[in-house]
C-alpha positions as CSV (number, residue, x, y, z in Angstrom):
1,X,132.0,45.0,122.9
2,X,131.8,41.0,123.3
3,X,133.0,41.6,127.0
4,X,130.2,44.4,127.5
5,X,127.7,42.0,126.5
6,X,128.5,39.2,128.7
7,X,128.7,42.1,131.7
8,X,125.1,43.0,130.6
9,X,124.2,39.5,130.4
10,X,125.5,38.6,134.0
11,X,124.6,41.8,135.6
12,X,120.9,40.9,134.2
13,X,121.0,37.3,135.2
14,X,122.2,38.3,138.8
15,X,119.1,40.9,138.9
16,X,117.1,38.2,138.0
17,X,118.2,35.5,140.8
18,X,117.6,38.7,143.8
19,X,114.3,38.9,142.4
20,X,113.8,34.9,141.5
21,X,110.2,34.7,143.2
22,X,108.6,37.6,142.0
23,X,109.9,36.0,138.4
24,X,108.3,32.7,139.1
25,X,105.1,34.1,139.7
26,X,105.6,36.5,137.1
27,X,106.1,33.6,134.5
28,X,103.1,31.8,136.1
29,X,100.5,34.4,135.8
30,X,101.9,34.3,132.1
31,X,101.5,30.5,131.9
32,X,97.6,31.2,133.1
33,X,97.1,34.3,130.4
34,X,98.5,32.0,127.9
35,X,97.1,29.1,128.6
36,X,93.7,30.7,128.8
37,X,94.4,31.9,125.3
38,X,94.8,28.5,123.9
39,X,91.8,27.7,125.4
40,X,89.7,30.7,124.3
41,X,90.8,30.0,120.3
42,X,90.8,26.3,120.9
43,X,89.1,26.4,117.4
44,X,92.1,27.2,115.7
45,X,95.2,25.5,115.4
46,X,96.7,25.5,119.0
47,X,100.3,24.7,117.8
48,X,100.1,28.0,115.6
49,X,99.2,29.8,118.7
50,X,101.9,28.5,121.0
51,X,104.2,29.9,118.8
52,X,102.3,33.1,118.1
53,X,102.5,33.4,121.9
54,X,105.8,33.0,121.9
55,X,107.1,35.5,119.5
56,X,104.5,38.2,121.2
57,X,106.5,36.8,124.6
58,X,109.8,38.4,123.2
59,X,107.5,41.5,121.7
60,X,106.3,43.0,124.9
61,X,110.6,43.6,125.1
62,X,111.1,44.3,121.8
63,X,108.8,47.6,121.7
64,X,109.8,49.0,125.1
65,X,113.4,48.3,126.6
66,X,114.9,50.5,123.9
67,X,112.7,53.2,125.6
68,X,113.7,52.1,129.2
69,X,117.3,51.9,128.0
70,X,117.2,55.8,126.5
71,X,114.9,56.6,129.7
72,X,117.5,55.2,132.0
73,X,120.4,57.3,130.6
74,X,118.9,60.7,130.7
75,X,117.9,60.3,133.9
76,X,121.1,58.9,135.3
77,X,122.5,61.9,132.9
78,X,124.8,59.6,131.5
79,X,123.7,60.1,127.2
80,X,125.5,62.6,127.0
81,X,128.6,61.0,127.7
82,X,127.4,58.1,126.0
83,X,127.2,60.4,122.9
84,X,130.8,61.8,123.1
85,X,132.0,58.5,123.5
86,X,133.8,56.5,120.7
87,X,130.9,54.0,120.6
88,X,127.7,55.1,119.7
89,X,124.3,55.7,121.5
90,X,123.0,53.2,119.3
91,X,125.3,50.4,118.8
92,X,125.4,50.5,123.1
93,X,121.4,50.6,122.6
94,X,121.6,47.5,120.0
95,X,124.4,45.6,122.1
96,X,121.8,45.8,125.4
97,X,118.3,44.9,123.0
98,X,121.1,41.9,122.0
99,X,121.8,41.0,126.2
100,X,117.6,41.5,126.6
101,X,116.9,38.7,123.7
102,X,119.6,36.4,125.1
103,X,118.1,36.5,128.6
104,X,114.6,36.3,127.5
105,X,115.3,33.1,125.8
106,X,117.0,31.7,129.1
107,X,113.0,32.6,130.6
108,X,111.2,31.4,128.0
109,X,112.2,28.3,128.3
110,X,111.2,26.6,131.2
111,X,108.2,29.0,130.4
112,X,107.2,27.4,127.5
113,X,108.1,23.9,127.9
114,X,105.8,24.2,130.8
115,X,103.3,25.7,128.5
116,X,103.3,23.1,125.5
117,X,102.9,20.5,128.2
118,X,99.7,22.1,130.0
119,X,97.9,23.5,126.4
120,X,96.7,21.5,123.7
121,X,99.8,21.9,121.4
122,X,101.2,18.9,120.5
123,X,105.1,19.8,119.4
124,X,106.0,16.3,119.2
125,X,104.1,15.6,116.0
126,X,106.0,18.4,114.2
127,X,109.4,17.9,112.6
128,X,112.5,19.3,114.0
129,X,112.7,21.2,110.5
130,X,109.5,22.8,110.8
131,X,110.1,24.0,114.6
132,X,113.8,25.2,113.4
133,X,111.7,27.1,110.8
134,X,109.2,28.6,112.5
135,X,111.5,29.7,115.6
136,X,113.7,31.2,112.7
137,X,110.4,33.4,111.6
138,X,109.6,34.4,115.6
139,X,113.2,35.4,116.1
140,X,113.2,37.5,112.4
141,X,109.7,39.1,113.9
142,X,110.9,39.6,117.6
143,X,114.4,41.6,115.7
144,X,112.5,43.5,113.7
145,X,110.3,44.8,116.7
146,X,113.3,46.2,118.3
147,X,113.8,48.2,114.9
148,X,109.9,49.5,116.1
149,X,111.3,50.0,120.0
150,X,113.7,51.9,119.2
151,X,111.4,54.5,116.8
152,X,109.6,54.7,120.0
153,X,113.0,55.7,122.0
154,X,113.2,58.8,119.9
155,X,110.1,60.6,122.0
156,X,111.5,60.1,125.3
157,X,115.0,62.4,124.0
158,X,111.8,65.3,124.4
159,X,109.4,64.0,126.1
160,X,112.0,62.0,128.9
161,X,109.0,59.8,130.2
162,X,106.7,57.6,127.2
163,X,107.5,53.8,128.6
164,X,103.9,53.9,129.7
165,X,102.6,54.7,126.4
166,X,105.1,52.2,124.5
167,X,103.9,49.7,126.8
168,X,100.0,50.0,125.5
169,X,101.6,48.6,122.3
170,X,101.7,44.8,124.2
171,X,98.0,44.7,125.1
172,X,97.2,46.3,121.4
173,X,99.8,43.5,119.6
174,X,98.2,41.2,121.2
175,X,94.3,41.1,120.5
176,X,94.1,43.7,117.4
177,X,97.6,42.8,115.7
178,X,96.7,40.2,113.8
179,X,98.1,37.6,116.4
180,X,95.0,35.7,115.8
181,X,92.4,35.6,112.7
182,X,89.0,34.7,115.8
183,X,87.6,37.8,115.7
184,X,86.4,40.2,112.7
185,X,88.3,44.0,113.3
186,X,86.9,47.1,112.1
187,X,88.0,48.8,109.0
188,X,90.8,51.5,111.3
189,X,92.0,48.7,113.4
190,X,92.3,46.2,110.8
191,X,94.7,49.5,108.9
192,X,96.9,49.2,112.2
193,X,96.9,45.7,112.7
194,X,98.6,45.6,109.4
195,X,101.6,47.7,110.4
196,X,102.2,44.9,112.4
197,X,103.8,41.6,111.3
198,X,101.5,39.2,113.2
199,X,99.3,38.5,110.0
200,X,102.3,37.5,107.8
201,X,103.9,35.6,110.7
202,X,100.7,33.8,111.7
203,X,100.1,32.7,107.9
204,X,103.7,31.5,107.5
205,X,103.4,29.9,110.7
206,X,100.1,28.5,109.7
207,X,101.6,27.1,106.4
208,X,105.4,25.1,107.7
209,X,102.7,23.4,109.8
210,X,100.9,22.5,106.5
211,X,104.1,22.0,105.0
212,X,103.9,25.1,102.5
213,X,105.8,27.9,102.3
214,X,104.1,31.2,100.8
215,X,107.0,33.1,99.1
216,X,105.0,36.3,98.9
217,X,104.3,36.2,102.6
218,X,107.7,35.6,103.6
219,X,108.8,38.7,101.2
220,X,106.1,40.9,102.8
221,X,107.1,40.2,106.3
222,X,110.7,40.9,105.4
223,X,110.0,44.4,104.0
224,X,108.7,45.2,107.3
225,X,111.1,44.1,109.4
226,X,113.5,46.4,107.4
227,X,111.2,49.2,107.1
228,X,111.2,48.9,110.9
229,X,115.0,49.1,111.3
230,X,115.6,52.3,108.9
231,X,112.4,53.8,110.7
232,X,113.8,53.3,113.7
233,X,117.5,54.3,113.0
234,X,116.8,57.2,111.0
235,X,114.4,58.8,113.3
236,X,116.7,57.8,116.4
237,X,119.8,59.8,115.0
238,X,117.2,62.6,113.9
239,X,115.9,63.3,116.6
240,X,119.1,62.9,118.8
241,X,120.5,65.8,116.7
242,X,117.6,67.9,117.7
243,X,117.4,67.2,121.2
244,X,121.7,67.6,121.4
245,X,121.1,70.9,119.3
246,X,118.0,72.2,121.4
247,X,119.5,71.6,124.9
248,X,116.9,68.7,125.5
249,X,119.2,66.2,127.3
250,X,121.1,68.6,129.5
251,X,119.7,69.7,133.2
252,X,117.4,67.2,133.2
């Protein structure tokens, strides 16, 4: 399985250098968005926000490539095969959510060193231990998301197209989530945002810059990112069953 990763990873990276200027503007119009958003909650602290942004970044993958993955093999009628195969649909599922991280972290780079130079954040007046720390949190956040993509995945084994509904999750994590404490939610959206693990990760985040580290926080936030992965896993193999035993993936 370590060669099929590095296959993934160089297929993707090749896919990325035929399509290397609509990326650059891609990443730009992110830069803008971002860099507005610094701007717009300037009154709170902007080196918690760079790295809020960051970990929502990684996010907008983490909630919907498990769903273009499963999408992708039913249409090229390939899960089947996948499914009699001796490795499962979801460690092939995990292996390419593993490939997407690695190559978003090759983009985000540039991305946000380019970023902390043009916003108000001021990384150089952090220590390296704090950074390490935090990045440690976004990374723990962005692999417990994929837990949440692929409890998402499980609809398209019925419904074969739900990427555009997945990908309304983004826009929602990032102005009701909790990514940011500007603006007073209602009573319903405030229930949702807490499904999320923005809040947590924004008060932890919020704290290694103070120095503090809130145990109960860091517990919380790491009940959900489990919670995420058995969701995910347990409705995934569910609902494959079903849609194997009801006839869902074939002729499609």
């Amino acid at each position: 399985m370590g060669k099929f990763f590095w296959y993934e990873a160089l297929r993707e990276l090749r896919e990325l250098q035929n399509y290397r200027v609509n990326l650059i503007f891609a990443n730009l119009s992110l830069v803008v968005l971002f860099w507005g958003f610094t701007n717009y909650f300037s009154s709170g602290n902007p080196n918690a926000m760079f790295f809020l942004l960051f970990a929502w970044y990684f996010a907008t993958h983490s909630t919907t490539v498990p769903t273009f993955i499963i999408e992708d093999e039913i249409n090229d009628r390939t899960i089947i095969s996948l499914y009699q195969s001796k490795y499962s649909i979801e460690r092939l599922v995990l292996w390419r959510c593993g490939v997407q991280i690695f190559v978003d972290t090759l983009k985000a780079i540039p991305l946000f060193v380019l970023l902390a130079f043009i916003t108000k954040a001021s990384l150089g007046d952090i220590s390296i231990w704090s950074i390490l720390s935090i990045l440690f949190l976004d990374y723990l956040v962005i692999i417990g998301l994929y837990g949440l993509g692929i409890f998402f995945s499980s609809f398209t084994l019925f419904f074969s197209r739900t990427s555009s509904v997945v990908s309304l999750l983004n826009y929602y994590m990032l102005f009701f989530s909790g990514l940011t404490n500007e603006r007073q939610l209602s009573p319903i959206l405030k229930k949702i945002a807490d499904l999320f693990p923005f809040q947590e990760l924004n008060l932890l985040i919020s704290s290694i810059l103070q120095n503090q580290v809130p145990t109960r926080i860091l517990l919380i936030l790491l009940a959900k990112v489990v919670a995420y992965w058995l969701l995910g896993l347990l409705i995934f193999r569910g609902a494959l069953k079903l849609a194997i035993k009801g006839g869902k993936l074939f002729g499609t």
